[in-house]
N, CA, C and O atoms as a CHARMM CRD file, in Angstrom:
* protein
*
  380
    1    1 UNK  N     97.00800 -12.06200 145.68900 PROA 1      0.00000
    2    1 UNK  CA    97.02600 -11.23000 146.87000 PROA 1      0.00000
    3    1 UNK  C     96.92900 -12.15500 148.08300 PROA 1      0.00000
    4    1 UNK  O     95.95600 -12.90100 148.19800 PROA 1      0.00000
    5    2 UNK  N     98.11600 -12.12200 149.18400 PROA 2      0.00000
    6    2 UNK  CA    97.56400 -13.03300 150.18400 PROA 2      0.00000
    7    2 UNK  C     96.86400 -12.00900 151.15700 PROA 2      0.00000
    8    2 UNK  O     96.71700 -10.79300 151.03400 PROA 2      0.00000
    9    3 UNK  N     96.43200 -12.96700 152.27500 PROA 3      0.00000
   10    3 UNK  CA    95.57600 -12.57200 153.51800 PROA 3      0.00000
   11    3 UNK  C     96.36100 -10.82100 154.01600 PROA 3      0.00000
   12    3 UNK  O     95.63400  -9.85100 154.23300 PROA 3      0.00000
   13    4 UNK  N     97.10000 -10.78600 154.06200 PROA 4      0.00000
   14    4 UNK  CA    97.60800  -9.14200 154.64700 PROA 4      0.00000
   15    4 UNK  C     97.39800  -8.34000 154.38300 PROA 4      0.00000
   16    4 UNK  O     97.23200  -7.33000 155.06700 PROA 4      0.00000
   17    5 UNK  N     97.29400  -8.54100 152.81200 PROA 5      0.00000
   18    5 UNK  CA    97.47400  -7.45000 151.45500 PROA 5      0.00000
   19    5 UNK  C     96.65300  -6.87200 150.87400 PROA 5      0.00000
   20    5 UNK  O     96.05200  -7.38100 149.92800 PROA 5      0.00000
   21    6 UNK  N     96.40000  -5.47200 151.37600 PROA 6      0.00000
   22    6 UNK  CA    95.39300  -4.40200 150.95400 PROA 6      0.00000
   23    6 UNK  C     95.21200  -4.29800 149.30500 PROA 6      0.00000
   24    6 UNK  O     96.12100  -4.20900 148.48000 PROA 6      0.00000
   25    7 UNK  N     93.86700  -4.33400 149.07200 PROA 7      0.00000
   26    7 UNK  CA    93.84500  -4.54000 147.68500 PROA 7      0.00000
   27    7 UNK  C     94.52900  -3.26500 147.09100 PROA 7      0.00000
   28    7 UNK  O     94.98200  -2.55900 147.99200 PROA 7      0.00000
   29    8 UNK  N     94.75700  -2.71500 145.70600 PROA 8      0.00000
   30    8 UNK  CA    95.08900  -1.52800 144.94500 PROA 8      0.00000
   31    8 UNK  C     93.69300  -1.20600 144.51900 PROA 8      0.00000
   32    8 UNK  O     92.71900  -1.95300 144.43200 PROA 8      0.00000
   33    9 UNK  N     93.83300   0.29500 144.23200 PROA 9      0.00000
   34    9 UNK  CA    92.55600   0.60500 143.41900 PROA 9      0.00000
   35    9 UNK  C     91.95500  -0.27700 142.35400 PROA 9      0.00000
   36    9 UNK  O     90.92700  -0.93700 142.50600 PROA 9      0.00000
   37   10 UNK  N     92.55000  -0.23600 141.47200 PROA 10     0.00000
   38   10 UNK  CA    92.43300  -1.43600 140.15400 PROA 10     0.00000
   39   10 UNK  C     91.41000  -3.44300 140.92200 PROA 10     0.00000
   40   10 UNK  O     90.48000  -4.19500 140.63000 PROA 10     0.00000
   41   11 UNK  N     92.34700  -3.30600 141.78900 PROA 11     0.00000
   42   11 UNK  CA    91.58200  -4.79800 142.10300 PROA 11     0.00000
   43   11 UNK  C     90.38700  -4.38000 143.08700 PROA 11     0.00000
   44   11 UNK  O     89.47900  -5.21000 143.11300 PROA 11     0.00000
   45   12 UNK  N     90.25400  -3.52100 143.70700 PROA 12     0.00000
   46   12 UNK  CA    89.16600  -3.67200 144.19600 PROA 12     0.00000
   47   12 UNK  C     87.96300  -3.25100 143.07700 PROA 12     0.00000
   48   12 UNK  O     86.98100  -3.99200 143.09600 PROA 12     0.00000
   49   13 UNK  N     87.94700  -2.23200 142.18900 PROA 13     0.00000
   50   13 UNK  CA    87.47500  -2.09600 140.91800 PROA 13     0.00000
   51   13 UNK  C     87.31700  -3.71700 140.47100 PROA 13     0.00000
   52   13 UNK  O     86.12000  -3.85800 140.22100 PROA 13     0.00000
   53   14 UNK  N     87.66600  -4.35500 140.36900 PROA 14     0.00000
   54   14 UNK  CA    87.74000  -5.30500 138.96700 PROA 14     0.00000
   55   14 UNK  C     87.19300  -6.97000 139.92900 PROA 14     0.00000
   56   14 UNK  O     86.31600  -7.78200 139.63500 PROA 14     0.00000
   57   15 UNK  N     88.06700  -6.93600 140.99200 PROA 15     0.00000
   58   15 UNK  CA    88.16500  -8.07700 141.67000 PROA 15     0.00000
   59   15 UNK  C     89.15400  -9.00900 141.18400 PROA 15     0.00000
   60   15 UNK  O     89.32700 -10.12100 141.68400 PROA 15     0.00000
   61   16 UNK  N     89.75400  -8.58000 140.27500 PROA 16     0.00000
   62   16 UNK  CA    91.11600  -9.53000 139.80900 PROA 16     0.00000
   63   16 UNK  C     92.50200  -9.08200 140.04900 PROA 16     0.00000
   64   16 UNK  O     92.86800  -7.92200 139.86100 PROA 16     0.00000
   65   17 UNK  N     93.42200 -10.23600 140.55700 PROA 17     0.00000
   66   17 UNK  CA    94.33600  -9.51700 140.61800 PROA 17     0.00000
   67   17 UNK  C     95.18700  -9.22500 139.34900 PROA 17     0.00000
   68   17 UNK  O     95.11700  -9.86700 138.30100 PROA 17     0.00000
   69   18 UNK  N     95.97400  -8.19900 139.58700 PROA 18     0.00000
   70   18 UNK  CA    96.92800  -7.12100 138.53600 PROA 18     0.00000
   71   18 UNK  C     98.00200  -7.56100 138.58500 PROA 18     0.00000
   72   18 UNK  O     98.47600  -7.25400 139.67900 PROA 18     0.00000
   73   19 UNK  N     98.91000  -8.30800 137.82300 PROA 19     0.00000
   74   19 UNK  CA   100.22600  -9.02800 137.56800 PROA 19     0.00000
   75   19 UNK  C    100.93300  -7.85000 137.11900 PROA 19     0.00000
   76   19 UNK  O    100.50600  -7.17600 136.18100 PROA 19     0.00000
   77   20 UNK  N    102.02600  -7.56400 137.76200 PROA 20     0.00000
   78   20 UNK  CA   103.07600  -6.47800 137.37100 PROA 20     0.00000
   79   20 UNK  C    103.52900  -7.02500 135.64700 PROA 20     0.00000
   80   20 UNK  O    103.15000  -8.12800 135.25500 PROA 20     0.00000
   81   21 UNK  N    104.19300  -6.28700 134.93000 PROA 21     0.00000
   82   21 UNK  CA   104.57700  -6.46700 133.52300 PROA 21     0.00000
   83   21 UNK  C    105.92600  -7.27800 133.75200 PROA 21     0.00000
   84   21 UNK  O    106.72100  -7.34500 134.68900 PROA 21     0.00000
   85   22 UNK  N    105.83500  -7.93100 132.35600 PROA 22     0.00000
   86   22 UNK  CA   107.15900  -9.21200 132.53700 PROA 22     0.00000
   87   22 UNK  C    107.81900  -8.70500 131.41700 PROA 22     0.00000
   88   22 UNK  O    107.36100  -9.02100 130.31900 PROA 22     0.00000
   89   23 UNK  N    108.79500  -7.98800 131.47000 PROA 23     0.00000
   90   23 UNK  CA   109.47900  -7.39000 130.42900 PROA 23     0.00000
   91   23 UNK  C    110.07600  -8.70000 129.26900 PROA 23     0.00000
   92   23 UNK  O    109.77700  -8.51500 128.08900 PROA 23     0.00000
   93   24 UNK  N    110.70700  -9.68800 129.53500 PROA 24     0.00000
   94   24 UNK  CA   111.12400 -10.95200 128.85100 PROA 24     0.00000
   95   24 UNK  C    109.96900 -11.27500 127.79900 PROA 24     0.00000
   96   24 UNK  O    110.06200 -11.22200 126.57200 PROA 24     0.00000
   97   25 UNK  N    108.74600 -11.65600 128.64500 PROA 25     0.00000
   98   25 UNK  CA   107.78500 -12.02400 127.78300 PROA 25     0.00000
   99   25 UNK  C    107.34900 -11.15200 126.53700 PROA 25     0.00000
  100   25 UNK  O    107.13900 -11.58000 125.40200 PROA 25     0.00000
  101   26 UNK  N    107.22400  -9.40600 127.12000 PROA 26     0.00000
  102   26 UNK  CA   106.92300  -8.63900 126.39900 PROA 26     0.00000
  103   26 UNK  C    107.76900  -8.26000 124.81400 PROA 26     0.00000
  104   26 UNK  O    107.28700  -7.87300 123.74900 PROA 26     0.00000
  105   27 UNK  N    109.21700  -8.56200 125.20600 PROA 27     0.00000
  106   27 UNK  CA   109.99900  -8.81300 124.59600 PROA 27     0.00000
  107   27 UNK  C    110.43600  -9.76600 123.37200 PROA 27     0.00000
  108   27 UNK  O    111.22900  -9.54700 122.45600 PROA 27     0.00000
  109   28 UNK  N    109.63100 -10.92200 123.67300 PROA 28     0.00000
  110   28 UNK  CA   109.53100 -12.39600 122.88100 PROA 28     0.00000
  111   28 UNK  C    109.07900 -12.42400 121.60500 PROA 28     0.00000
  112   28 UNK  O    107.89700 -12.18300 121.36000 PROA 28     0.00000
  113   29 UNK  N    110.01700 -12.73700 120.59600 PROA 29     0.00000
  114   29 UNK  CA   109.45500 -12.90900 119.12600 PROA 29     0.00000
  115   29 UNK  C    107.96000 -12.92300 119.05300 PROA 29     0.00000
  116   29 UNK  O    107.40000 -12.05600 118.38200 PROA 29     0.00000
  117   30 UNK  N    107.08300 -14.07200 119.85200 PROA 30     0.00000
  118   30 UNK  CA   106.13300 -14.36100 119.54600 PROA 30     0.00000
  119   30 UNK  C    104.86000 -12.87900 119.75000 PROA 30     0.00000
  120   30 UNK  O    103.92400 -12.61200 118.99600 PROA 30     0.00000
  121   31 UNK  N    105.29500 -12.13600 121.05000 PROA 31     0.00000
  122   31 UNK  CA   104.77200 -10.91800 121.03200 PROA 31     0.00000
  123   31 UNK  C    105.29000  -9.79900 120.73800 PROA 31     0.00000
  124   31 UNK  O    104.76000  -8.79700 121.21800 PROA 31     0.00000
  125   32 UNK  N    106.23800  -9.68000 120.03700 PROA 32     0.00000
  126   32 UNK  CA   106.83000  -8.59400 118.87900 PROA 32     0.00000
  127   32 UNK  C    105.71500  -8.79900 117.41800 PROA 32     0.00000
  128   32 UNK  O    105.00400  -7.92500 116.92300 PROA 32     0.00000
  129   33 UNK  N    105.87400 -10.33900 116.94500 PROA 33     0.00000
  130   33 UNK  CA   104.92900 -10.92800 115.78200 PROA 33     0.00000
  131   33 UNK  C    103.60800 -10.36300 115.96400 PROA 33     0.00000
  132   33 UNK  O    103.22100  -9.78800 114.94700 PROA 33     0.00000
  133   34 UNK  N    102.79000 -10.34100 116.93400 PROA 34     0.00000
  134   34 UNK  CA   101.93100 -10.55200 117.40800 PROA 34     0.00000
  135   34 UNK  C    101.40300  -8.55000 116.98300 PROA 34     0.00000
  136   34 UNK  O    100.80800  -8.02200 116.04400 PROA 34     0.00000
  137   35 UNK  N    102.06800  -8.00900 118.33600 PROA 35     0.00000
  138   35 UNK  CA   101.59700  -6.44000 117.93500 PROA 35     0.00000
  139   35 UNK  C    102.32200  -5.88900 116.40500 PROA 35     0.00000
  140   35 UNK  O    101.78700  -4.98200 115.76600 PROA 35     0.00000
  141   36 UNK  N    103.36700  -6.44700 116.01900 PROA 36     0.00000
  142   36 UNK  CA   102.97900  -6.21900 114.50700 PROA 36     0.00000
  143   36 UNK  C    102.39500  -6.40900 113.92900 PROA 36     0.00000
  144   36 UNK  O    102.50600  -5.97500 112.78200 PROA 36     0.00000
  145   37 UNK  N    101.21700  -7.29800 114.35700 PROA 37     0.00000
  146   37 UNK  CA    99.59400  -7.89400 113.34000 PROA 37     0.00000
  147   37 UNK  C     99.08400  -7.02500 113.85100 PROA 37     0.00000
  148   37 UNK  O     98.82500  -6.33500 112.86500 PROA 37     0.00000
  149   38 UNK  N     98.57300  -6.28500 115.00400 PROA 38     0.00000
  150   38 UNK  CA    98.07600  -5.52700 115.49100 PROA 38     0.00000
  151   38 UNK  C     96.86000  -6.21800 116.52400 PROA 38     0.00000
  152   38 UNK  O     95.74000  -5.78400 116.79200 PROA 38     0.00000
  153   39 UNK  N     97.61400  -7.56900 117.01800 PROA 39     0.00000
  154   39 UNK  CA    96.57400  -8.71100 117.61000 PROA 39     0.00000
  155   39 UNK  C     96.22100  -7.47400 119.22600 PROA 39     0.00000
  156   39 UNK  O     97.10900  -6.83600 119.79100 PROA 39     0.00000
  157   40 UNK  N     95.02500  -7.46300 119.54000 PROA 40     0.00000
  158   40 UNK  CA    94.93100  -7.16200 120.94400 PROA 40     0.00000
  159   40 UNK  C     96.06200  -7.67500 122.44100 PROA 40     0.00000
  160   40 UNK  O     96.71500  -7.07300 123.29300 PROA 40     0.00000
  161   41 UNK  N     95.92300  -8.37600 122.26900 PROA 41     0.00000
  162   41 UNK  CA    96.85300  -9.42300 123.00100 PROA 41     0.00000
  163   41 UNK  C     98.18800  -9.63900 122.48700 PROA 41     0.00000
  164   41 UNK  O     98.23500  -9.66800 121.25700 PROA 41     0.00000
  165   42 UNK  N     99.41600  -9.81600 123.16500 PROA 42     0.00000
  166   42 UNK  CA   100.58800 -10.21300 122.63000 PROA 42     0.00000
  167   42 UNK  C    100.53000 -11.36200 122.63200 PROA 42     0.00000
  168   42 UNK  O    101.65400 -11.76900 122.92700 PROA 42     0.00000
  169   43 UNK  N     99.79800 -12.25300 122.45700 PROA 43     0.00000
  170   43 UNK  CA    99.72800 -13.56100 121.82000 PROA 43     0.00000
  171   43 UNK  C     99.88500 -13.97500 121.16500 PROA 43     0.00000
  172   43 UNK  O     99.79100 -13.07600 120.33000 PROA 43     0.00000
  173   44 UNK  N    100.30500 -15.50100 120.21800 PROA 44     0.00000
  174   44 UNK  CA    99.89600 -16.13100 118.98800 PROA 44     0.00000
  175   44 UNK  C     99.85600 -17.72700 119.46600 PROA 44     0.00000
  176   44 UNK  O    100.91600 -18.31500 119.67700 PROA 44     0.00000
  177   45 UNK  N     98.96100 -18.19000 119.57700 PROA 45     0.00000
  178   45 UNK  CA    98.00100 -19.28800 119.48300 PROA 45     0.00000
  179   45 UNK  C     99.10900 -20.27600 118.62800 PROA 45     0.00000
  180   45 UNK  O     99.42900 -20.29300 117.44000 PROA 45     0.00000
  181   46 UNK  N     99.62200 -21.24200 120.03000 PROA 46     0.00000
  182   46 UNK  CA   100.42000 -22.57800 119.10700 PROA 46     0.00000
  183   46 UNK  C    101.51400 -22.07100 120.00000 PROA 46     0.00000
  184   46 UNK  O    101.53600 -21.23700 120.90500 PROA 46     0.00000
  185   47 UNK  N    102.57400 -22.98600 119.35000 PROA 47     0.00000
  186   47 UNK  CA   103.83700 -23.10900 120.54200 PROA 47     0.00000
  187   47 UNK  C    105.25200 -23.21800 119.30900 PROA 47     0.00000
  188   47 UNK  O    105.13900 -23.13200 118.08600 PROA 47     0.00000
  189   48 UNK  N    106.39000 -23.40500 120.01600 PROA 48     0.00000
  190   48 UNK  CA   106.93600 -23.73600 119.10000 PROA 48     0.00000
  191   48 UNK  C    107.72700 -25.64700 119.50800 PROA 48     0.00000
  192   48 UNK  O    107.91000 -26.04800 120.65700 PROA 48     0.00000
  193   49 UNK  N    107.91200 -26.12800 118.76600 PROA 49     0.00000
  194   49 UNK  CA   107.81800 -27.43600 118.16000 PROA 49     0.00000
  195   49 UNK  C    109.50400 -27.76200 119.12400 PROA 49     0.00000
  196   49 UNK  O    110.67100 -27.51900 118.81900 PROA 49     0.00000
  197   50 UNK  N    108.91800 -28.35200 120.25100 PROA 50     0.00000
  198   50 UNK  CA   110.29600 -28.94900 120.88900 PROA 50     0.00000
  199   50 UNK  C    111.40800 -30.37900 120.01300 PROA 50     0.00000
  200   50 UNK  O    112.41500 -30.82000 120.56700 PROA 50     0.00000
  201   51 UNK  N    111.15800 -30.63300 119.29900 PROA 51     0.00000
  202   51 UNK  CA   111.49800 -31.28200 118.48600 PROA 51     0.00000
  203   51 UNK  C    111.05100 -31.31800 116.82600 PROA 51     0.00000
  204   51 UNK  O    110.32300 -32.03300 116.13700 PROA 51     0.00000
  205   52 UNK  N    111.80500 -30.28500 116.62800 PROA 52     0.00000
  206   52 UNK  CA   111.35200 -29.81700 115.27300 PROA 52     0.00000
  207   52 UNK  C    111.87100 -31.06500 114.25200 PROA 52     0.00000
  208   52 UNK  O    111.24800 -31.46600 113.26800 PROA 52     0.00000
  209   53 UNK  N    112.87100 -31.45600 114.62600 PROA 53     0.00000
  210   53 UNK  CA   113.52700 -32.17900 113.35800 PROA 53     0.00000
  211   53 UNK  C    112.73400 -33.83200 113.24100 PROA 53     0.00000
  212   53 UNK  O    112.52300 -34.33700 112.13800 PROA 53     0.00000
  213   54 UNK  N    112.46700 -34.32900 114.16900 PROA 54     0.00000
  214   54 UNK  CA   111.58300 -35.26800 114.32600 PROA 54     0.00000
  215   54 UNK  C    109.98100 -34.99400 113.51900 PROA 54     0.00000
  216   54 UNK  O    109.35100 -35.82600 112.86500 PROA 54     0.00000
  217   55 UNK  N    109.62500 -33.67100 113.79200 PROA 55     0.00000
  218   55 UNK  CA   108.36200 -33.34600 113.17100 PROA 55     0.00000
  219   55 UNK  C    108.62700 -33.22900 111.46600 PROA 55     0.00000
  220   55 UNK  O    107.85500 -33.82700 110.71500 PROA 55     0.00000
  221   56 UNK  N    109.32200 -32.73700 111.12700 PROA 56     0.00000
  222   56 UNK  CA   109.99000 -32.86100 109.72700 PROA 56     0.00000
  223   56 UNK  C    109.61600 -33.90400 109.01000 PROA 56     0.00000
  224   56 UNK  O    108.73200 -34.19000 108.20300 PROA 56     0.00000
  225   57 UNK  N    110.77300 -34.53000 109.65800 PROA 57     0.00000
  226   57 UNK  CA   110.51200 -36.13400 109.04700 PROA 57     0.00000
  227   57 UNK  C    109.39300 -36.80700 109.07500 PROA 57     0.00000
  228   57 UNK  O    109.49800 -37.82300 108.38700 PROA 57     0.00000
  229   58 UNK  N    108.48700 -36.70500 109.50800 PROA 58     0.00000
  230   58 UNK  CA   107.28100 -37.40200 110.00500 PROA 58     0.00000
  231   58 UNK  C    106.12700 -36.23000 108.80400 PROA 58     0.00000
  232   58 UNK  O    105.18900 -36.68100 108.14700 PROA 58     0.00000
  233   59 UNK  N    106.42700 -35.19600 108.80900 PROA 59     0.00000
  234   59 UNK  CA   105.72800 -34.20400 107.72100 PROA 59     0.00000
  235   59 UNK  C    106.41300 -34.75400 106.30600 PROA 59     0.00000
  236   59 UNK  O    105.65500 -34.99500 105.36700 PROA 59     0.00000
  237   60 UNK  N    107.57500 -34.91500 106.18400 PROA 60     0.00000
  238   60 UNK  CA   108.28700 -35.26700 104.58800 PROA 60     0.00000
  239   60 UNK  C    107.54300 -36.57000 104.21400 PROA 60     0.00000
  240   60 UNK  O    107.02800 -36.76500 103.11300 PROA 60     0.00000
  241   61 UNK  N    107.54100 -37.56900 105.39600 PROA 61     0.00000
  242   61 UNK  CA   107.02600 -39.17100 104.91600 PROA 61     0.00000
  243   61 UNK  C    105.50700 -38.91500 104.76200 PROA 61     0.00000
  244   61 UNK  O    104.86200 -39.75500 104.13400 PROA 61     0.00000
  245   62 UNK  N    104.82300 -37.74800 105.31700 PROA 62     0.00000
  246   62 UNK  CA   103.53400 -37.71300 105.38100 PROA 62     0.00000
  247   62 UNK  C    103.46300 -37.38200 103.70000 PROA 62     0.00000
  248   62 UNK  O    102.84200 -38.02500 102.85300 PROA 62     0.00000
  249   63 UNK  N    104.19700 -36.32500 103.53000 PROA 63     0.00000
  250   63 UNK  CA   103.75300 -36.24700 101.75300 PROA 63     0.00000
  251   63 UNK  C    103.88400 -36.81600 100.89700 PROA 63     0.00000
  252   63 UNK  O    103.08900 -36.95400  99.96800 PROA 63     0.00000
  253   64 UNK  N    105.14600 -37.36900 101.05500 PROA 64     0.00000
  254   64 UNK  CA   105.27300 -38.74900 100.37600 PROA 64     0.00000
  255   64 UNK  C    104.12300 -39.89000  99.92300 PROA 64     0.00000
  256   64 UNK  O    103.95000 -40.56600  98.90800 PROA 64     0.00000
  257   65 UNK  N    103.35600 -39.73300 101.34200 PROA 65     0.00000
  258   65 UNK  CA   102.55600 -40.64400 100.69500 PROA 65     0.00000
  259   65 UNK  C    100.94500 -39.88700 100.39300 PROA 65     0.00000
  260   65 UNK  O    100.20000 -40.44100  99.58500 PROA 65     0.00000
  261   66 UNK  N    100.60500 -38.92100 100.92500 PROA 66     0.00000
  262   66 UNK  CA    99.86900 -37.94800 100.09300 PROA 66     0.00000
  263   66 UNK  C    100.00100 -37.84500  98.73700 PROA 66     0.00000
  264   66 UNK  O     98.94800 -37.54800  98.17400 PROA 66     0.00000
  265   67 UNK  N    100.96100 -37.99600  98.02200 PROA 67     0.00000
  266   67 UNK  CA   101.59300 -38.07300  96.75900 PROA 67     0.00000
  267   67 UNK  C    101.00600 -39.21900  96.01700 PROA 67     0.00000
  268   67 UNK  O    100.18800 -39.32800  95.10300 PROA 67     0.00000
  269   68 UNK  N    102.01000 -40.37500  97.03600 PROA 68     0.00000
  270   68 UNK  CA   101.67600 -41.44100  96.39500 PROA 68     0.00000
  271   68 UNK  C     99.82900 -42.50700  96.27800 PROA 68     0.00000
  272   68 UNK  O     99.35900 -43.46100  95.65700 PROA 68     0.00000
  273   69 UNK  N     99.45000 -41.59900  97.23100 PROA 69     0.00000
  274   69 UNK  CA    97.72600 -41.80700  97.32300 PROA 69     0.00000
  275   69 UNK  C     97.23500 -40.95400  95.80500 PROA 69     0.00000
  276   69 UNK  O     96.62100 -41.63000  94.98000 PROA 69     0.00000
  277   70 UNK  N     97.46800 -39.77800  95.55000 PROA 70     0.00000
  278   70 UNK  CA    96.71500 -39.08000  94.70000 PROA 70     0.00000
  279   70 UNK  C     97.55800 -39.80400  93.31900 PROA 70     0.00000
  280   70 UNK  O     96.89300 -40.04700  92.31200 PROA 70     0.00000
  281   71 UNK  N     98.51700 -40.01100  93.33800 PROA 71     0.00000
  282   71 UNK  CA    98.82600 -40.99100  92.15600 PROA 71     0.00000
  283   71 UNK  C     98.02600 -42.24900  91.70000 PROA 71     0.00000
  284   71 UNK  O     97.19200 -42.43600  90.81400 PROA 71     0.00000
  285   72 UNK  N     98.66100 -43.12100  92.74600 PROA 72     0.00000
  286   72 UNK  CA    97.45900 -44.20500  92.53100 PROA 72     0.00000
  287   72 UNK  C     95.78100 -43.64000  92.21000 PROA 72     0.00000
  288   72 UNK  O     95.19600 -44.18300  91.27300 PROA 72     0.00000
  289   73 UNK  N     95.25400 -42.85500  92.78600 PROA 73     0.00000
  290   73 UNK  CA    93.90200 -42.68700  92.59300 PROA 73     0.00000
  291   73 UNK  C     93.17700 -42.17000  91.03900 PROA 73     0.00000
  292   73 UNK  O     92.00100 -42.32700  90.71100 PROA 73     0.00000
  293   74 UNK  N     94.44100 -41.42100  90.11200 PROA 74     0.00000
  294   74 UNK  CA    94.53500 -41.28700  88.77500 PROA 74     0.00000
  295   74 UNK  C     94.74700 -42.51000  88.35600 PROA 74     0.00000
  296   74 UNK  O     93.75300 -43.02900  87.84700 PROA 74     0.00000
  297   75 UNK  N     95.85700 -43.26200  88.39800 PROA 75     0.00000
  298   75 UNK  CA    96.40400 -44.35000  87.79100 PROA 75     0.00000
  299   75 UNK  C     95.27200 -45.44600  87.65200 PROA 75     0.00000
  300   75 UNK  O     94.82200 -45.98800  86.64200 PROA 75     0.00000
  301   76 UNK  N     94.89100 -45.62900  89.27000 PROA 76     0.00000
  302   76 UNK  CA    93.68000 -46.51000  89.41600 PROA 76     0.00000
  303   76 UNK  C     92.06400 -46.08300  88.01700 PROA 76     0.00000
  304   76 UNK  O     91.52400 -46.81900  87.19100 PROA 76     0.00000
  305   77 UNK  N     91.80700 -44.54400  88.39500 PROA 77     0.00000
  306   77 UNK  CA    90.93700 -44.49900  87.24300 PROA 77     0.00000
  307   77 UNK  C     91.37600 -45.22100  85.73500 PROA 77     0.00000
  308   77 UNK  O     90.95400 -46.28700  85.28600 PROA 77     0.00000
  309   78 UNK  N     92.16800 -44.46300  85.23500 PROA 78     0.00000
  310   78 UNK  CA    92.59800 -44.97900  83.81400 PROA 78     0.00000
  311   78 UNK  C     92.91300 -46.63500  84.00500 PROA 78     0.00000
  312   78 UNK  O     92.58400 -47.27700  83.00700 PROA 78     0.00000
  313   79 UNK  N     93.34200 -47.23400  84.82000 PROA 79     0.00000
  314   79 UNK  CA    93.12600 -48.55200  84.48300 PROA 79     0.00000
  315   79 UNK  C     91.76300 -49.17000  84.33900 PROA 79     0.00000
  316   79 UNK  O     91.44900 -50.00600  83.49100 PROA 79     0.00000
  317   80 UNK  N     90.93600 -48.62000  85.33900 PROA 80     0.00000
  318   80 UNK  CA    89.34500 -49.05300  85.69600 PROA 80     0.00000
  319   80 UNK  C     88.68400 -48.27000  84.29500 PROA 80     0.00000
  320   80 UNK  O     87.54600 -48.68300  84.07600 PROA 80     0.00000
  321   81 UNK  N     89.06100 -47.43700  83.50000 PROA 81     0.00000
  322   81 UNK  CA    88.40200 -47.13800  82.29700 PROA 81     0.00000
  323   81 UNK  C     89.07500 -47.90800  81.54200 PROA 81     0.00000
  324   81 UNK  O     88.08100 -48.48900  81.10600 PROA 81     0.00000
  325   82 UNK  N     89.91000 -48.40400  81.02200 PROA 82     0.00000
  326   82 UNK  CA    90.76900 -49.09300  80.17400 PROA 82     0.00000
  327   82 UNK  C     89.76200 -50.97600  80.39800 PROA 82     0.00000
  328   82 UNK  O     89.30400 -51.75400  79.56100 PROA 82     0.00000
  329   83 UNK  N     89.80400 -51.00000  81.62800 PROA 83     0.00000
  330   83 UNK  CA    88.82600 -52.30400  81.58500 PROA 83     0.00000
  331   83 UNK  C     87.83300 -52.42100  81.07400 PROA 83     0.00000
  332   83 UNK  O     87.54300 -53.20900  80.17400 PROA 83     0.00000
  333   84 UNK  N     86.97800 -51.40600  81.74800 PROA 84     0.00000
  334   84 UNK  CA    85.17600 -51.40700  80.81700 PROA 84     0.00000
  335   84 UNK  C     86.02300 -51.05200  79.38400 PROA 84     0.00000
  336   84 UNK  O     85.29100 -51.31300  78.42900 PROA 84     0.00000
  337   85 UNK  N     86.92900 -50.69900  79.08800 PROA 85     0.00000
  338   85 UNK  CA    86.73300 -50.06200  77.70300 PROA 85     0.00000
  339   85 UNK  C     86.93700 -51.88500  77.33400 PROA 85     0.00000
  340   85 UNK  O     85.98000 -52.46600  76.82200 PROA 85     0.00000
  341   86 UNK  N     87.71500 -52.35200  77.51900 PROA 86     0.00000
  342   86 UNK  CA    87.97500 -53.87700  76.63700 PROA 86     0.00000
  343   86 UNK  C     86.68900 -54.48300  77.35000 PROA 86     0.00000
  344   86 UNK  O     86.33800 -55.55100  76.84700 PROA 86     0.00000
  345   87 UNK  N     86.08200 -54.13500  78.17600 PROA 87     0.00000
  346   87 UNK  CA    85.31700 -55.37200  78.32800 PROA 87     0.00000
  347   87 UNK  C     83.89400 -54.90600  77.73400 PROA 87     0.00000
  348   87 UNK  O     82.93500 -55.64200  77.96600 PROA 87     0.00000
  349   88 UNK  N     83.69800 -53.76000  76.99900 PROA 88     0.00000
  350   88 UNK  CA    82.71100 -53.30000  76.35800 PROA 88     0.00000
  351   88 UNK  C     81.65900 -52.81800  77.42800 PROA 88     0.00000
  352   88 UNK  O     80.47700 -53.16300  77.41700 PROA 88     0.00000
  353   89 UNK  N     82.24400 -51.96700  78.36200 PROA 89     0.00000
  354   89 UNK  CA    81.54600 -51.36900  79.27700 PROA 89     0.00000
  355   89 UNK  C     80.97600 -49.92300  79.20100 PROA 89     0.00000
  356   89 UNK  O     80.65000 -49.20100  80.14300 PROA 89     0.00000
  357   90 UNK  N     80.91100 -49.57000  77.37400 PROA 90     0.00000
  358   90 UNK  CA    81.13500 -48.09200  77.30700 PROA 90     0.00000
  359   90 UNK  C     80.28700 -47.65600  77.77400 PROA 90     0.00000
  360   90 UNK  O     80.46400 -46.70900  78.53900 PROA 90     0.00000
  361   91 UNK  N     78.74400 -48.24400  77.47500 PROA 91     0.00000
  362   91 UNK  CA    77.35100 -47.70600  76.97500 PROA 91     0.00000
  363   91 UNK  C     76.66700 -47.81900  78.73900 PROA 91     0.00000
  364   91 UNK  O     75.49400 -48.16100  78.89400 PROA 91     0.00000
  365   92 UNK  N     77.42900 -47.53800  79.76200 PROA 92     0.00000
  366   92 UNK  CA    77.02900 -47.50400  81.34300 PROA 92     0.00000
  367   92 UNK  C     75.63600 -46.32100  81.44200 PROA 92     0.00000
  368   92 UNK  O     74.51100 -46.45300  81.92300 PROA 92     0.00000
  369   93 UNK  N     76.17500 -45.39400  80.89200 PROA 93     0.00000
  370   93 UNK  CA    75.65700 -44.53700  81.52000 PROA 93     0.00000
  371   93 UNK  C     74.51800 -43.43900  80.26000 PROA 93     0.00000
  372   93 UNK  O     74.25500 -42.23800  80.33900 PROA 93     0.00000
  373   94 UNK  N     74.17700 -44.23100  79.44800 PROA 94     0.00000
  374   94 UNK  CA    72.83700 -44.17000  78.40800 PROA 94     0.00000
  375   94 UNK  C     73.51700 -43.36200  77.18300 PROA 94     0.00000
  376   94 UNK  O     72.56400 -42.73800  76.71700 PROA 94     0.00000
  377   95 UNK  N     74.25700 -43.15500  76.68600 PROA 95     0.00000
  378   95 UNK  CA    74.88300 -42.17000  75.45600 PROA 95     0.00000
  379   95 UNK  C     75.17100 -42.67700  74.26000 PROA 95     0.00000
  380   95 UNK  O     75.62500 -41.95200  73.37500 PROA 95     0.00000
């Protein structure tokens, strides 16, 4: 509201100002999604990914080696038991 501008009922009630409706926005996948959840708000929290295909790739190499971590970390056990086993490491843990 600038300096001229007689408040509306609503803002003098509230003290905030009242933004007319933005039909585009209202319109927008993200708040179509949104009141089909039945969210209060036509919101959903997050954006969408200005460079999706870059993020991809960077998610594919990420699993890749998520993969290749939980591999090694099996592989690594059975070798590290295979050692105590030849090196007569059975009796570690009192049995």
């Amino acid at each position: 509201m600038t300096a001229g501008e007689q408040p509306t009922g609503e803002e003098q009630q509230t003290g905030e100002l009242v933004l007319p409706a933005d039909s585009d926005a209202y319109d927008s996948p993200r708040a179509t999604q949104a009141r089909a959840r039945g969210l209060a708000a036509p919101y959903i929290a997050g954006g969408l990914d200005p460079d999706i295909e870059a993020t991809q790739r960077k998610e594919r190499r990420d699993i890749r080696l998520l993969i290749a971590m939980i591999v090694a970390v099996v592989l690594a056990g059975f070798v590290l038991g295979y050692l105590a086993n030849l090196l007569g490491l059975t009796n570690l843990l009192g049995s």
